[in-house]
C-alpha positions as CSV (number, residue, x, y, z in Angstrom):
1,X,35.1,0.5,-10.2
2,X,35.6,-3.0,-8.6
3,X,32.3,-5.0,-9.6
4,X,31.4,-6.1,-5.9
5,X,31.6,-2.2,-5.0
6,X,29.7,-1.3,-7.8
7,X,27.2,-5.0,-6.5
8,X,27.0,-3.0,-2.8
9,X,26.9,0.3,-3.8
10,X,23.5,0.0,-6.3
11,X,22.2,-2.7,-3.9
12,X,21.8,0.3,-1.2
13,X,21.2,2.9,-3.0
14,X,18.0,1.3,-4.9
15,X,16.7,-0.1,-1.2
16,X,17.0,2.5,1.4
17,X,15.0,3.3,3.9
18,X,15.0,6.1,6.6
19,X,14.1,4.2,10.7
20,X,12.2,6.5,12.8
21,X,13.2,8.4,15.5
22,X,16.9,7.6,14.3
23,X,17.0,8.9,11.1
24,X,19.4,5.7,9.9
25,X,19.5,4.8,6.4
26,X,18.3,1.1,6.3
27,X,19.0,-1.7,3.4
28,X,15.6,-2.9,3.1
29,X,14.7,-5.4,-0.1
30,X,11.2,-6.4,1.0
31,X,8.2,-4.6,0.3
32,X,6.0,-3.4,3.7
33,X,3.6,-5.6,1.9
34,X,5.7,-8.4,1.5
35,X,7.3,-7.7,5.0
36,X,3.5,-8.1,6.4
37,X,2.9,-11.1,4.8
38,X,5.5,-12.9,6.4
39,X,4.8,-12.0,10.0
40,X,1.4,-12.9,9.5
41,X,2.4,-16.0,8.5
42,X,5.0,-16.5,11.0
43,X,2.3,-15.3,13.6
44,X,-0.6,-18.6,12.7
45,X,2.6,-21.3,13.0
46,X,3.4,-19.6,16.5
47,X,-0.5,-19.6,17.5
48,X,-0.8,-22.8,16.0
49,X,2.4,-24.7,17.8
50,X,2.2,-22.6,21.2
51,X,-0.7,-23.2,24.3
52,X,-1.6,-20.0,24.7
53,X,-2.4,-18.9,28.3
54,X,-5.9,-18.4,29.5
55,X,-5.1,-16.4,32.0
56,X,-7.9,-13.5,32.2
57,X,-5.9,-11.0,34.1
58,X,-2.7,-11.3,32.5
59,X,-4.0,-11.3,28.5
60,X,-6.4,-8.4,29.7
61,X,-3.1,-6.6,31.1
62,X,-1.0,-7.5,28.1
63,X,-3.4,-6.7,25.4
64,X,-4.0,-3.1,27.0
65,X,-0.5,-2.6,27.4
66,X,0.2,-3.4,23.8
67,X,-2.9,-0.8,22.6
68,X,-1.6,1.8,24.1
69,X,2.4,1.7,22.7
70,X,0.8,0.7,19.4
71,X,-1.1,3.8,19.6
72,X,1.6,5.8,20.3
73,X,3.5,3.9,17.1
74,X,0.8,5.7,14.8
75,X,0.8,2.3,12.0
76,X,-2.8,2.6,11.4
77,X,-2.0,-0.1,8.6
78,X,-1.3,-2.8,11.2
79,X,-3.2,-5.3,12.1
80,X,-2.7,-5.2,16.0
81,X,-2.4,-8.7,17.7
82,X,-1.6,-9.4,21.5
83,X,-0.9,-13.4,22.9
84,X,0.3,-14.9,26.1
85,X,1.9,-18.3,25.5
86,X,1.7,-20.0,28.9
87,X,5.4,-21.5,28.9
88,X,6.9,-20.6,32.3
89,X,10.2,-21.0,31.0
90,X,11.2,-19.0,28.6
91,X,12.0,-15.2,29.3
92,X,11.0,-13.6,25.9
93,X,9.0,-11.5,24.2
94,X,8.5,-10.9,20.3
95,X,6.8,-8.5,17.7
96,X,6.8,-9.7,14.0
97,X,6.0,-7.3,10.9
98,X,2.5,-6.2,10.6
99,X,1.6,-5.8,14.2
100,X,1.7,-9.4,15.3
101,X,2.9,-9.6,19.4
102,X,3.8,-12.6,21.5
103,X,4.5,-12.5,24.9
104,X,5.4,-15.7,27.0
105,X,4.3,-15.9,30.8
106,X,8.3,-16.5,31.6
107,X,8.8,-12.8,31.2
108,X,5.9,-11.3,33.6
109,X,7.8,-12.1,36.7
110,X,10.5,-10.2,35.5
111,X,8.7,-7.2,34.3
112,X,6.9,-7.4,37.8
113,X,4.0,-4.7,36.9
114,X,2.2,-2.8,33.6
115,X,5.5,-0.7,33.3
116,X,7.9,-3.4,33.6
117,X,5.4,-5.0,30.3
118,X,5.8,-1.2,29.1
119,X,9.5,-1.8,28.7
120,X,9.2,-4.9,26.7
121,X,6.2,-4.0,24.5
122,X,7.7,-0.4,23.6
123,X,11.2,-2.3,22.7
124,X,9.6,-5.3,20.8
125,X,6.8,-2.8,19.0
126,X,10.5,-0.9,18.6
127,X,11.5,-3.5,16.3
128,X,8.7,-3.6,13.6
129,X,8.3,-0.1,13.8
130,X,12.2,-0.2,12.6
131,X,11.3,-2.9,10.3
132,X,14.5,-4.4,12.0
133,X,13.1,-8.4,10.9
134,X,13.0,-7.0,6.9
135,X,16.2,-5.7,7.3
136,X,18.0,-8.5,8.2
137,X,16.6,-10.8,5.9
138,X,17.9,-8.2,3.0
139,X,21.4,-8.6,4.8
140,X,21.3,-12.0,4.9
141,X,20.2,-12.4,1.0
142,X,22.6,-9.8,0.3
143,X,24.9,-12.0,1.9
144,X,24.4,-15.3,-0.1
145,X,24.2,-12.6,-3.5
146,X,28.2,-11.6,-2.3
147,X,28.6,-15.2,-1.6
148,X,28.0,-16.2,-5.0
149,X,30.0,-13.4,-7.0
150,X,32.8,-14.3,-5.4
151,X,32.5,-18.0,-6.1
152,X,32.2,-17.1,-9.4
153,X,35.4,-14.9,-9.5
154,X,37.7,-17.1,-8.0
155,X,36.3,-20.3,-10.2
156,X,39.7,-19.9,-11.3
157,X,41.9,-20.7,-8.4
158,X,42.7,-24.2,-7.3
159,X,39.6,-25.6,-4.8
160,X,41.2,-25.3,-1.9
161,X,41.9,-21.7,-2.3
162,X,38.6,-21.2,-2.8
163,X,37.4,-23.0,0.3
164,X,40.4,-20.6,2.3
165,X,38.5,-17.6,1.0
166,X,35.1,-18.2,1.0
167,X,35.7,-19.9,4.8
168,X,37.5,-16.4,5.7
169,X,34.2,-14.6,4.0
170,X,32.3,-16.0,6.0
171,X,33.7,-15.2,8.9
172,X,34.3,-11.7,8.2
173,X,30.7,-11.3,7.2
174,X,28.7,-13.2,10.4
175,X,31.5,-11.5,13.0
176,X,32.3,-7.7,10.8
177,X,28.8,-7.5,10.2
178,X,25.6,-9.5,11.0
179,X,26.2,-9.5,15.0
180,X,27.3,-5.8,15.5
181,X,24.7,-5.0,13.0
182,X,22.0,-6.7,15.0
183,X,23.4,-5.2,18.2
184,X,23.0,-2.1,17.0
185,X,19.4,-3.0,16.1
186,X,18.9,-3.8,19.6
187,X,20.3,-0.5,21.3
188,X,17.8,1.4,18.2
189,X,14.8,-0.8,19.7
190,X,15.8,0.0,23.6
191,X,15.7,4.1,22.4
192,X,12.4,4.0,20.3
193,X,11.1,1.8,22.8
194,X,11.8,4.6,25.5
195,X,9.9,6.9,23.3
196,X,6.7,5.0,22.5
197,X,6.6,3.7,26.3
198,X,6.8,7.3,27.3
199,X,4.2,8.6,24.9
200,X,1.9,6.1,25.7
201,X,2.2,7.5,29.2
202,X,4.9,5.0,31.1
203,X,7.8,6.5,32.9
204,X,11.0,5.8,30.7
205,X,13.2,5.6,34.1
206,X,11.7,1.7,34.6
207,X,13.1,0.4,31.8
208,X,16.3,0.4,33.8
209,X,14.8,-1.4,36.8
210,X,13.9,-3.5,34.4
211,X,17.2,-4.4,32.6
212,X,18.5,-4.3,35.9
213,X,16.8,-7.2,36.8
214,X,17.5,-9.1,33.7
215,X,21.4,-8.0,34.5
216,X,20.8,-10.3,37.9
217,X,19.5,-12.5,36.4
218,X,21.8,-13.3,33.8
219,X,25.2,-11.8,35.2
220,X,26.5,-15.8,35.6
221,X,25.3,-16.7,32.4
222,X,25.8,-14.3,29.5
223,X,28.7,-14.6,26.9
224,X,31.0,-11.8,25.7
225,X,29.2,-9.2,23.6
226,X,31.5,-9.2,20.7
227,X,29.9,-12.6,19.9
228,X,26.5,-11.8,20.7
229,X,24.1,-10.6,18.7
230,X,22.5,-8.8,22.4
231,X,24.2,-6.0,23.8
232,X,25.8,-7.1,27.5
233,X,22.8,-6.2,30.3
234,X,25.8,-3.6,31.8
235,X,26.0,-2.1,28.6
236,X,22.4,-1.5,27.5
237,X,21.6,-0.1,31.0
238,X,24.6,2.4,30.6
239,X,23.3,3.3,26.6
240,X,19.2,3.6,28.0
241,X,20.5,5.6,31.0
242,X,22.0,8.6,28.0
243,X,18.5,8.0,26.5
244,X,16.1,8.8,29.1
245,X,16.6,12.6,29.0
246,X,15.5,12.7,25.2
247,X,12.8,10.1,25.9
248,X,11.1,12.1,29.0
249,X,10.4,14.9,26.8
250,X,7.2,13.3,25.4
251,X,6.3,11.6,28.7
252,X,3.1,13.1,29.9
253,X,1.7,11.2,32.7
């Protein structure tokens, strides 16, 4: 068998692990332990480097919205954290391993009310609940690993036939694999998201109104989606439109 088959092949097969809801095998090479460490980590630089907002009303809003999905994620073993970083704007939203949410006030026009928050906490909560973060830092290291082997079997050639092959590698590796992989992380965290949102007891029909709005938003700016690791707005609205039938049958009001 060719050794960098043989490389993949027992890299997988010894780190698999099953997302929720989907049932995809993921290649995972970081413990949950490990994976919690790090967002907890991550989380004290972003406290530490961010003005948080001290807006009562919006934390209050933010923080219940964020119980209630994380409820409905059943990860007792988290350590649930909800912040508002007062910076206008940027229009984002994250959720690192462990539990550990950030929301910054450039998003809450655009969400407009609890279940426009709903949308985005359910799809960011998506994320860790996927363990989508530990998962592309095992592609990535799998990456340099694959990098390396292949160095090391063409130390033979001349240099610049090395450079030709390790240049056309790379590209094949960041545009055959890392951004369609991470798209398709992003459609996985739009249909969990559905489901948590609705069992937490928000209509999974707003998440469209929501996208809808960020389609508006961005229609002038966005770039094509084969070189984006974000589905297109057009796209994701068409793939969470398919969804919402599945996802309505845990809404309960």
């Amino acid at each position: 068998m060719n050794i960098f088959l043989l490389f993949f092949l027992l890299a997988f097969i010894s780190s698999c692990a099953t997302v929720p809801y989907t049932n995809r095998k993921a290649f995972i090479m970081l413990t949950p332990y490990e994976e919690t460490y790090l967002g907890e980590q991550a989380f004290i630089e972003v406290k530490n480097n961010s003005k948080l907002s001290n807006n009562y009303l919006e934390n209050d809003l933010i923080k219940k919205v964020g119980e209630k999905i994380a409820l409905a994620a059943n990860k007792p073993d988290y350590k649930w954290e909800f912040i508002l970083i007062d910076d206008t704007g940027t229009i984002n939203a994250f959720c690192l391993p462990g539990g550990k949410v950030a929301f910054y006030s450039g998003i809450l026009p655009l969400c407009k009310d609890e279940n426009g928050i709903a949308v985005v906490m359910g799809h960011e909560i998506a994320h860790a609940l996927a363990r989508h973060g530990a998962e592309r830092i095992s592609q990535g290291e799998l990456v340099k690993l694959a990098g390396r082997l292949l160095a090391a079997a063409t130390s033979d050639s001349s240099q610049q036939k090395q450079d030709l092959l390790l240049t056309a590698y790379g590209l094949t590796t960041t545009l055959g694999v890392m951004l369609p992989f991470s798209r398709k992380q992003e459609y996985e965290a739009d249909y969990i998201g559905l489901i948590l949102m609705a069992k937490a007891g928000y209509d999974p029909n707003t998440a469209v109104e929501f996208w809808t709005r960020m389609y508006e938003l961005s229609k002038n700016k966005t770039i094509p989606e084969f070189l984006s690791t974000h589905p297109s707005d057009k796209n994701r609205i068409k793939e969470i439109k398919n969804k919402i039938p599945e996802a309505m049958k845990y809404y309960k009001k």
